[in-house]
N, C-alpha and C positions, 0 to 999 in steps of 0.2 A: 291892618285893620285897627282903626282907632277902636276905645273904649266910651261906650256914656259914662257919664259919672258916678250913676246908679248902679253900675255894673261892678262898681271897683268895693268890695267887701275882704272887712277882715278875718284873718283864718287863710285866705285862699293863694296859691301860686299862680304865676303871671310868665310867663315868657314874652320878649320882643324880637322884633326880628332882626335885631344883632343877637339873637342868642344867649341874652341877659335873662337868668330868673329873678323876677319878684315875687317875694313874701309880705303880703299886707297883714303887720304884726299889730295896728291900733289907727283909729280914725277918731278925732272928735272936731264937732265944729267941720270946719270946709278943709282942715290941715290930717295927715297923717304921716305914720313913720312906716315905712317900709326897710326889707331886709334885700339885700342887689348884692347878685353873683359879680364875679367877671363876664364881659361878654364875648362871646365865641366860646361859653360854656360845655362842655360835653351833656350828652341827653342824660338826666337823672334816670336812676333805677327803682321804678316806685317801689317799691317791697323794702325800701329800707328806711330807717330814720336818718341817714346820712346827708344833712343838707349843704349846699354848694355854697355858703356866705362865711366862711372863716378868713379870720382879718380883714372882710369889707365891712367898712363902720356903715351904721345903717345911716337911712336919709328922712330926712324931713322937709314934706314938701306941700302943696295942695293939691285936692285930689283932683282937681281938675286939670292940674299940672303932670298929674298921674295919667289921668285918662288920655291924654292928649299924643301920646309916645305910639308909634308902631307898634301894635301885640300879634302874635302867631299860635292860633292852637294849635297843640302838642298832646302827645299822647301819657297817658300817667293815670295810675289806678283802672285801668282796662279801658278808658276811656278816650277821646280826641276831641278835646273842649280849647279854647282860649282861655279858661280858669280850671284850675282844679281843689277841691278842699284839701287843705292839712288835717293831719291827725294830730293832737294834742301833745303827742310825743315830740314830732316835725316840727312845732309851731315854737315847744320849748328850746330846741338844739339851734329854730333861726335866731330867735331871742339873743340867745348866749352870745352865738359865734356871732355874732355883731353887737355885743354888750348893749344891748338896748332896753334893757331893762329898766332904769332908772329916767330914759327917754320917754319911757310908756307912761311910766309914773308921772312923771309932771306934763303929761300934754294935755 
């Protein structure tokens, strides 16, 4: 299932159907950065803040370039969506574990 481009908000996780999560950690303009697992990722365990992106440097791309990818709704937070929200805590550990910090900064 492709994405609109409407659809693609920051805050929220993405899985594709390789199995890759995405974390859309900032959008401005037509470009964002996002936070990418490995993919053939194992199923995240919502109840934790343990997110799946350490040592994957984050991407910067546009979001239509975003939207355009195979996505698979996945279950997370009680729910079976094609997105899910992060919690504040989640959003900060994607940040990190792909230093993306200073990426957010200047986009």
């Amino acid at each position: 299932m492709r994405l609109k481009e409407k659809d693609v908000e920051v805050g929220y996780l993405y899985l594709t159907s390789a199995n890759q999560y995405r974390a859309v950690l900032a959008m401005k303009g037509e470009f964002m950065i996002y936070a990418p697992s490995s993919e053939g990722a194992e199923a995240l365990n919502p109840n934790t803040d343990v997110m799946p992106f350490e040592n994957s440097p984050f991407k910067k791309c546009q979001i239509v370039t975003f939207a355009k990818k195979d996505y698979q709704a996945f279950d997370f937070n009680d729910s079976n969506a094609i997105k899910h929200r992060l919690n504040e805590s989640q959003i900060s550990q994607a940040i990190a574990q792909c230093n993306a910090k200073s990426a957010i900064a200047s986009l």
